[in-house]
LOTI-538897 format. One record per atom (N, C-alpha, C, O, CB): x, y, z. Coordinates in Angstrom, 2 decimals, decimal comma. Glycine has a CB too. Example, Ala and Ser with C-alpha at 12.3 -4.5 7.8 and 13.67 -1.06 7.14 Angstrom:
px / py / pz
13,19 / -5,69 / 7,80
12,30 / -4,50 / 7,80
13,20 / -3,30 / 7,80
14,24 / -3,32 / 8,46
11,31 / -4,47 / 9,05
12,85 / -2,25 / 7,08
13,67 / -1,06 / 7,14
12,90 / 0,03 / 7,87
13,41 / 1,14 / 8,04
14,08 / -0,60 / 5,72
This chain:
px / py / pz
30,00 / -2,47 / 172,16
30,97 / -2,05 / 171,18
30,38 / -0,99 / 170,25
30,85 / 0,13 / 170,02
31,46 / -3,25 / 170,37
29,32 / -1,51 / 169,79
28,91 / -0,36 / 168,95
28,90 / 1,61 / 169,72
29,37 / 2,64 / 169,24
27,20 / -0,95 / 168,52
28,17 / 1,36 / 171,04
28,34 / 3,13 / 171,65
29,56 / 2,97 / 171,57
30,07 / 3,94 / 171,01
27,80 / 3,78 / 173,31
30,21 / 2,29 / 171,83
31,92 / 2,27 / 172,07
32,70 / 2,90 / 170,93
33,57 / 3,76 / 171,14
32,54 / 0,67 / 172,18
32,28 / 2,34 / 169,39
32,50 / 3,11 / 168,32
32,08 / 4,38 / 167,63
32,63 / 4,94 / 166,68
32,38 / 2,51 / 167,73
30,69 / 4,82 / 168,45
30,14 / 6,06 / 168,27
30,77 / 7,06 / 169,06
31,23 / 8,14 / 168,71
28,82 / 6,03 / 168,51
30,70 / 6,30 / 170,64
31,80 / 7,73 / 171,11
33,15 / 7,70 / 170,59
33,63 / 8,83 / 170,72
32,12 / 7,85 / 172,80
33,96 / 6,90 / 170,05
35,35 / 7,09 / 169,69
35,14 / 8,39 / 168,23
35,79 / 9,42 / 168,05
36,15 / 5,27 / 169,21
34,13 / 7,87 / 167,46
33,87 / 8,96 / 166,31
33,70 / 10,40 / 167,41
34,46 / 11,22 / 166,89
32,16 / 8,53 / 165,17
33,13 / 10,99 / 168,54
32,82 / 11,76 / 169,14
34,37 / 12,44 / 169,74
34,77 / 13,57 / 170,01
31,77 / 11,17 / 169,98
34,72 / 11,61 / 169,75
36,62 / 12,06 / 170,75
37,25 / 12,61 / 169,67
38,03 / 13,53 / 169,95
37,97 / 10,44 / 171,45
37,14 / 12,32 / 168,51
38,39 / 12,09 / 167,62
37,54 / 13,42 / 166,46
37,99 / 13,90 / 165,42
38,72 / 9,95 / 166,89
36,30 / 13,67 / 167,11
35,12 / 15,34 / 166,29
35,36 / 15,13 / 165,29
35,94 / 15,88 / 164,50
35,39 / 17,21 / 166,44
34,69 / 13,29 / 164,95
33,81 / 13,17 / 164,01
32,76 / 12,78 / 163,86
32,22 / 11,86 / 164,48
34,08 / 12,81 / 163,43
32,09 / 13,82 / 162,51
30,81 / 13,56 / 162,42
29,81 / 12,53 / 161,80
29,68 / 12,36 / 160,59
30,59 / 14,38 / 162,08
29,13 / 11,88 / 162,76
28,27 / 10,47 / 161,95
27,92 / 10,38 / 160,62
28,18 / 9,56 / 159,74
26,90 / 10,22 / 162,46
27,03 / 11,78 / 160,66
26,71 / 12,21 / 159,39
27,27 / 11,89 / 158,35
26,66 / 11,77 / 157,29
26,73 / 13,24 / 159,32
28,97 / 11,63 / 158,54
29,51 / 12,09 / 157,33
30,27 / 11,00 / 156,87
31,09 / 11,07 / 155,97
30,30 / 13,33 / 157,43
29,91 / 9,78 / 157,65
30,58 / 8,84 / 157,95
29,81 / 8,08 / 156,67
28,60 / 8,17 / 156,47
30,54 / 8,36 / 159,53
30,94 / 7,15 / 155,68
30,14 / 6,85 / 154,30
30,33 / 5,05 / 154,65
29,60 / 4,25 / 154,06
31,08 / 7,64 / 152,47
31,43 / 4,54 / 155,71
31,71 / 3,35 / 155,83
32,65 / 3,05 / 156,69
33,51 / 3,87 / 157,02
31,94 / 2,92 / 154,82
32,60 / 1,87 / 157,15
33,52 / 1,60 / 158,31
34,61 / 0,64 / 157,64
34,32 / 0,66 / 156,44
32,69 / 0,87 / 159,69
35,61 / -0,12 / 157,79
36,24 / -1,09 / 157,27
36,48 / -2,11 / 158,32
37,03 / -1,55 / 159,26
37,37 / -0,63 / 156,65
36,31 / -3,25 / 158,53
36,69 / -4,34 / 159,11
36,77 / -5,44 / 158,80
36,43 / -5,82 / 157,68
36,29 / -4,46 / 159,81
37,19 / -6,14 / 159,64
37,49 / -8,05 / 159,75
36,09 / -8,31 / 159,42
35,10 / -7,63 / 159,14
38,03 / -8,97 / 161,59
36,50 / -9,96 / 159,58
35,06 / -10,72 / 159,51
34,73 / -10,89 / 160,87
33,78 / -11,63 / 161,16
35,04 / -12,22 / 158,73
35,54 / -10,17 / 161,98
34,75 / -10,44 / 163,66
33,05 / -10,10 / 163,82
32,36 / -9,37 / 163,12
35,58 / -9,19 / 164,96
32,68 / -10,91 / 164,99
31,34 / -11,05 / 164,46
31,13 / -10,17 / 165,24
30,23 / -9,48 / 164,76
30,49 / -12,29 / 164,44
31,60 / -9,58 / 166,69
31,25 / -8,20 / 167,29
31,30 / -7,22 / 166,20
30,17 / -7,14 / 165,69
32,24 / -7,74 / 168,47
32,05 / -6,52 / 165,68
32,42 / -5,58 / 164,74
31,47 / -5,53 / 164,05
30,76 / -4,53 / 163,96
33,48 / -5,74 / 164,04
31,24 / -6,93 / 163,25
30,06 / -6,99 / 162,06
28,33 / -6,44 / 162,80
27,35 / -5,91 / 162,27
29,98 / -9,03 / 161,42
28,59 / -6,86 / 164,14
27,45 / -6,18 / 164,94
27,20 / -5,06 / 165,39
26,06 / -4,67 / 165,65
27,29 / -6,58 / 165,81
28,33 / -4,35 / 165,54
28,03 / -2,99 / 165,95
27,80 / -2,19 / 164,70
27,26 / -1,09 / 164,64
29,18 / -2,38 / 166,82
28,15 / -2,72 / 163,94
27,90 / -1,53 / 162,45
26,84 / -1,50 / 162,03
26,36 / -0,48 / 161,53
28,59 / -1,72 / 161,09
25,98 / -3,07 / 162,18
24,68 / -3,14 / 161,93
23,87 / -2,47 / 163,32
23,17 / -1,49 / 163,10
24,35 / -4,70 / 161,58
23,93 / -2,88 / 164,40
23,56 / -1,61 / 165,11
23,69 / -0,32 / 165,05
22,99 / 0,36 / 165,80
23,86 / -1,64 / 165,92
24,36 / 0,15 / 164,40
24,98 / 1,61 / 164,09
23,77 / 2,00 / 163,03
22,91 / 2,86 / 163,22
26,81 / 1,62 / 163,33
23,89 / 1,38 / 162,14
22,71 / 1,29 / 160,76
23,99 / 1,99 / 159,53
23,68 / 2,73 / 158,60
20,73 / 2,73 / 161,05
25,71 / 1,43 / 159,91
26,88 / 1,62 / 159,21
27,05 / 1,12 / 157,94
26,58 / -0,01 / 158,06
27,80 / 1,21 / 159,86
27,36 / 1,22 / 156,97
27,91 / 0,39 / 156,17
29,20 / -0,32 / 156,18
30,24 / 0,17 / 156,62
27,86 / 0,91 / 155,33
29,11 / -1,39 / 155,72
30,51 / -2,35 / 156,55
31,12 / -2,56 / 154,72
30,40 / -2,71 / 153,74
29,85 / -4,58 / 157,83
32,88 / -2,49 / 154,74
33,67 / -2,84 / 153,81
34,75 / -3,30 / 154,67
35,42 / -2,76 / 155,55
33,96 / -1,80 / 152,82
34,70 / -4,89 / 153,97
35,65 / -5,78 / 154,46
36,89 / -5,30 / 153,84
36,91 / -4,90 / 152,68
35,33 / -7,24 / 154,18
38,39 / -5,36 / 154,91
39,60 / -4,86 / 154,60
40,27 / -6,32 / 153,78
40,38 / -7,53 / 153,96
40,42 / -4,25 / 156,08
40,62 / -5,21 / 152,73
41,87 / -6,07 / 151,55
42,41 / -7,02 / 152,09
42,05 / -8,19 / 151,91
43,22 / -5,29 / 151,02
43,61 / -6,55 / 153,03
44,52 / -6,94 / 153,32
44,10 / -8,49 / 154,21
44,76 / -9,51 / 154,40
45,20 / -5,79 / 153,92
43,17 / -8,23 / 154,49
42,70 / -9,39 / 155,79
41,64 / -10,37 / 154,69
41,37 / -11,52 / 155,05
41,52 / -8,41 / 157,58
41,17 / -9,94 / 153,60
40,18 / -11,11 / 152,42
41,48 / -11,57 / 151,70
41,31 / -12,62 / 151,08
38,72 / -10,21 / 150,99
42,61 / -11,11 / 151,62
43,94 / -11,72 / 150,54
44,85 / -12,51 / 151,79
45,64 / -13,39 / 151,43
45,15 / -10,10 / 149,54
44,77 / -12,33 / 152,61
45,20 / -12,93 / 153,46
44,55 / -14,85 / 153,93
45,13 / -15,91 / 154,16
45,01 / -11,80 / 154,41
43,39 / -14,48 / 153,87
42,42 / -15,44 / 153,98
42,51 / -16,39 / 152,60
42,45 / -17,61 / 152,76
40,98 / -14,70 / 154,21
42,64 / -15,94 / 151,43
42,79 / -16,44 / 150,60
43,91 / -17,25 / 149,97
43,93 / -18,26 / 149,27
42,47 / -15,80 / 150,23
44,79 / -16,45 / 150,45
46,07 / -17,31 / 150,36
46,41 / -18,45 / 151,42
46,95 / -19,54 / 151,30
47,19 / -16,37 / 150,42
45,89 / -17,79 / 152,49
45,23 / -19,12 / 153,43
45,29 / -20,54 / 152,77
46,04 / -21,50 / 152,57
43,53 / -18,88 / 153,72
43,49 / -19,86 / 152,45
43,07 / -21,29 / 151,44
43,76 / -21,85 / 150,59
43,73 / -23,08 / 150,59
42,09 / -21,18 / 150,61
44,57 / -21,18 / 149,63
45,07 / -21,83 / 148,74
46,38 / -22,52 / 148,98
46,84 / -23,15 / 148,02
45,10 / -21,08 / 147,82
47,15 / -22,51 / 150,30
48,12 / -22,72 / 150,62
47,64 / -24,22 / 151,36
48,49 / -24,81 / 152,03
48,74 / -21,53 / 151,29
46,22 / -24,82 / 151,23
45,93 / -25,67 / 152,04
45,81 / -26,75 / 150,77
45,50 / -27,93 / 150,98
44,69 / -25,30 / 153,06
Protein backbone atom coordinates (compact mmCIF):
# COMPACT_ATOMS: atom_id res chain seq x y z
CA UNK A 1 0.00 0.00 0.00
CA UNK A 2 2.38 2.40 0.82
CA UNK A 3 4.33 2.28 -3.16
CA UNK A 4 0.72 2.05 -3.95
CA UNK A 5 0.22 5.58 -2.42
CA UNK A 6 3.47 6.98 -3.75
CA UNK A 7 2.71 6.05 -7.23
CA UNK A 8 -0.92 7.39 -7.03
CA UNK A 9 0.90 10.90 -5.81
CA UNK A 10 3.07 10.18 -9.23
CA UNK A 11 -0.26 9.76 -11.66
CA UNK A 12 -2.11 12.53 -10.31
CA UNK A 13 2.01 14.95 -10.76
CA UNK A 14 2.30 15.21 -7.38
CA UNK A 15 5.13 16.17 -5.72
CA UNK A 16 6.37 14.24 -2.40
CA UNK A 17 8.27 17.02 -1.57
CA UNK A 18 5.48 19.04 -1.10
CA UNK A 19 3.37 16.80 0.51
CA UNK A 20 2.82 18.38 4.34
CA UNK A 21 0.21 15.37 5.40
CA UNK A 22 -1.93 12.69 4.54
CA UNK A 23 -5.49 12.36 6.25
CA UNK A 24 -6.95 9.06 7.29
CA UNK A 25 -8.97 6.47 9.31
CA UNK A 26 -7.68 4.64 12.15
CA UNK A 27 -7.02 1.51 9.47
CA UNK A 28 -4.00 -0.07 10.51
CA UNK A 29 -2.71 -0.60 6.74
CA UNK A 30 -3.03 3.18 6.06
CA UNK A 31 -1.52 4.02 9.48
CA UNK A 32 1.39 1.79 7.95
CA UNK A 33 2.05 3.01 4.85
CA UNK A 34 2.47 6.61 6.01
CA UNK A 35 4.86 5.49 8.51
CA UNK A 36 6.66 3.73 5.81
CA UNK A 37 6.42 6.70 3.68
CA UNK A 38 8.19 8.72 6.69
CA UNK A 39 4.32 10.85 6.08
CA UNK A 40 2.72 12.67 8.52
CA UNK A 41 -0.65 11.18 9.43
CA UNK A 42 -3.95 13.58 10.46
CA UNK A 43 -6.80 11.65 11.54
CA UNK A 44 -10.15 12.77 9.54
CA UNK A 45 -12.90 14.83 11.57
CA UNK A 46 -15.56 13.38 10.26
CA UNK A 47 -14.57 9.67 11.06
CA UNK A 48 -13.06 10.84 15.19
CA UNK A 49 -16.91 12.60 15.59
CA UNK A 50 -18.32 9.80 14.25
CA UNK A 51 -16.59 7.41 16.61
CA UNK A 52 -17.51 9.52 19.30
CA UNK A 53 -20.89 9.76 19.03
CA UNK A 54 -20.56 6.13 18.70
CA UNK A 55 -19.45 6.01 22.18
CA UNK A 56 -21.69 8.15 23.60
CA UNK A 57 -24.72 6.67 22.11
CA UNK A 58 -23.64 3.42 24.04
Amino acid sequence: MAAGLKQALATWDLEESKLVCITTDNAADVILAAELNGWMRLQGFGHRLHLAVERAMK
